[in-house]
C-alpha positions in Angstrom: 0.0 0.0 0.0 1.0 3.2 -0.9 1.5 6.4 1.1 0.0 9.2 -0.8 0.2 13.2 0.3 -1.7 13.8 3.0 -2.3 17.3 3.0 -3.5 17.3 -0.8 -5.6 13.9 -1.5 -6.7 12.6 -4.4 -10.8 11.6 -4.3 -12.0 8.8 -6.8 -15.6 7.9 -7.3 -18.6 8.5 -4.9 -18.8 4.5 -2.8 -20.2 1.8 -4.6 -22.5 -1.2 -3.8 -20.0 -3.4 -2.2 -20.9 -7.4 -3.8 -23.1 -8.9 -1.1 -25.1 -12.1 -0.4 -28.2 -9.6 1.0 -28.3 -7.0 -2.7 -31.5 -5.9 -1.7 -30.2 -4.5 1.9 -27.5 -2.8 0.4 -29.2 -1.1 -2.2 -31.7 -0.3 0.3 -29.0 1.5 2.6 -27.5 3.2 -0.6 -30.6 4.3 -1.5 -30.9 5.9 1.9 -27.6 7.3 2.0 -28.6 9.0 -1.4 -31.6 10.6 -0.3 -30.7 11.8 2.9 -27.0 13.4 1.6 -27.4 13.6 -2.5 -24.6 16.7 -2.8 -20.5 16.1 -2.4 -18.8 17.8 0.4 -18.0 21.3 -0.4 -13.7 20.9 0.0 -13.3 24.6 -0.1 -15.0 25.5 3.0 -13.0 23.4 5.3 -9.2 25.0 4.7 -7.2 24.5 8.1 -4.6 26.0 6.5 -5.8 29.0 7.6 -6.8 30.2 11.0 -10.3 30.3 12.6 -11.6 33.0 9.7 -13.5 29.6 7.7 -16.1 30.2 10.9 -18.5 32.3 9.3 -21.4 32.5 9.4 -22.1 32.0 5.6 -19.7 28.6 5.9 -21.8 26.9 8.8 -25.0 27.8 7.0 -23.5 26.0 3.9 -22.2 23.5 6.4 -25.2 22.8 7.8 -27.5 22.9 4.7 -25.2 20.0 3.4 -26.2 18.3 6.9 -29.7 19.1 7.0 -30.5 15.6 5.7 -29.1 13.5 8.8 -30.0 16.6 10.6 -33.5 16.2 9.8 -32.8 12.3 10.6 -31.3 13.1 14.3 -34.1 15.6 15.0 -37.1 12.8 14.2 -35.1 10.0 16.3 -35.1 12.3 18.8 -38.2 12.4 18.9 -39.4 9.8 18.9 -37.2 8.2 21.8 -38.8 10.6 24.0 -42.6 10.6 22.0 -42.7 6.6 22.5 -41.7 6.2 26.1 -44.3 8.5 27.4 -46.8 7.6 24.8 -46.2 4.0 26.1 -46.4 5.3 29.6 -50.1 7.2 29.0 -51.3 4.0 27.7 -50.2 2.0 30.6 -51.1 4.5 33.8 -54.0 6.1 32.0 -56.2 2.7 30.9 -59.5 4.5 30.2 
């Protein structure tokens, strides 16, 4: 294996299917992975060559519209772990 320059990498191809004995799984998660994050990383906004001037408030916003995807996907699992458990709770202690 070779050692490549780590300060200037080279990117191939977005990931690929890996072969697996459960296609339909895999294509499933892809799928996923493709709807919840379609766009590349945008490279240029994360420089650490420079000092803490990339936190501005036009980066983060681009930052965070490239994350609203799994952001989206944090906020409704969040939800429901708390939504369930007292949901459950009402329909236990409250058996009208």
């Amino acid at each position: 294996m070779e050692l490549e320059d780590i300060w200037k990498p080279t990117y191939g191809p977005g990931p690929e299917a890996p072969g697996s004995s459960t296609p339909g799984l895999v294509a499933m998660a892809h799928g996923f992975l493709r709807l919840v994050q379609p766009n590349a990383l945008p490279t240029e906004l994360i420089n650490f060559e420079q000092s803490q001037s990339w936190f501005s408030q036009d980066n983060i916003n681009e930052l965070l519209l490239y994350e609203l995807g799994f952001l989206v996907c944090v906020a409704i699992g969040v939800l429901l772990i708390v939504l369930v458990p007292l949901v459950g709770c009402c329909f236990c202690c409250c058996r009208c």
